[in-house]
N, C-alpha and C positions, 0 to 999 in steps of 0.2 A: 459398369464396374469401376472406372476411372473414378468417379463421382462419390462413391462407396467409401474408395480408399482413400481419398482426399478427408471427407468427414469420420473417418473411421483414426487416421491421422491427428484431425484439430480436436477429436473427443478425447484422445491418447492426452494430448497436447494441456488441455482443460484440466483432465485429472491431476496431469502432474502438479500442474501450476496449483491446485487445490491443497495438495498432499500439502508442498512449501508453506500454504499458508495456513492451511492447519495448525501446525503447533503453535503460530504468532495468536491466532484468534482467539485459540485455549489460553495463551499469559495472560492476553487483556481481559478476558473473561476472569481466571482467574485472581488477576490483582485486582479488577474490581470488587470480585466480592470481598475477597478479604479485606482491602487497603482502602478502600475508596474510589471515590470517583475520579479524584484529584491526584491519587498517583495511576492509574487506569490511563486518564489522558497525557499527563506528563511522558509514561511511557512509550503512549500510539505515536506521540510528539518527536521521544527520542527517537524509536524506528522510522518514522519518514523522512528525522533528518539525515540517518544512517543510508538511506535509500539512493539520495540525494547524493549523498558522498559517494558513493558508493560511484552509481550513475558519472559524477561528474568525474573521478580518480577515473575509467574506464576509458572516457570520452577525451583525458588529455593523453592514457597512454596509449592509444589509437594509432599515433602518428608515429610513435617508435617501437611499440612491440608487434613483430611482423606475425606473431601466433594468434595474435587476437583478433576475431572476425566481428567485421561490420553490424552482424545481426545479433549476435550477445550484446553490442554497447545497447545497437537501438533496443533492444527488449528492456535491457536495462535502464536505460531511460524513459522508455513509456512504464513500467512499472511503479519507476521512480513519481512521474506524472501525474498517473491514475493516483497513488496513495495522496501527493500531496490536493488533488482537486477531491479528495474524498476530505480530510481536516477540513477546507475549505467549509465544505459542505456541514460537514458537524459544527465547526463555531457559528455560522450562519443558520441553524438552528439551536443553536444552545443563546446566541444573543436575540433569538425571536423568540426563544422560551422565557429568558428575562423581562422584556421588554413588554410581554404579554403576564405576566407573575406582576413587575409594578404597575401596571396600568388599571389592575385588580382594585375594587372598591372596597373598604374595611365595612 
């Protein structure tokens, strides 16, 4: 039963985290189709740096606001993480989609 309620917890846990990111996935979706591609990523751009600040404002008020618990920063810093190694990811493929576009024979 222990076991149950543990995964029945990190499932609960998953959704949430889902729900949050939901309506970001829908903008970017969104402003691609309308705007481009180029404001599409400009945006994913702006949100991961917000991510970041976000993360790092939490991480210095750590040491003086006594409400704020250990595990909200760290979430909020691996959050922060995963997004920016996800960009990573995406220019590391948008410059091997280049590189593979010039290398193309007329």
């Amino acid at each position: 039963m222990n076991t149950t309620n543990g995964i029945d917890s990190a499932l609960a846990q998953m959704r949430a985290t889902a729900a949050q990111v939901a309506p970001q996935s829908a903008a970017v979706a969104q402003s691609a189709s309308g705007a481009g591609f180029a404001s599409a990523l400009t945006d994913a751009l702006r949100d991961v740096s917000a991510q970041q600040a976000r993360g790092d404002d939490l991480k210095r008020r750590l040491d003086t606001d006594p409400n704020l618990a250990l595990q909200d920063v760290v979430i909020e810093l691996s959050k922060a993480s995963l997004s920016f190694q996800m960009m990573v990811q995406v220019r590391e493929r948008l410059v091997s989609a280049y590189r593979e576009v010039m290398n193309m024979q007329i």
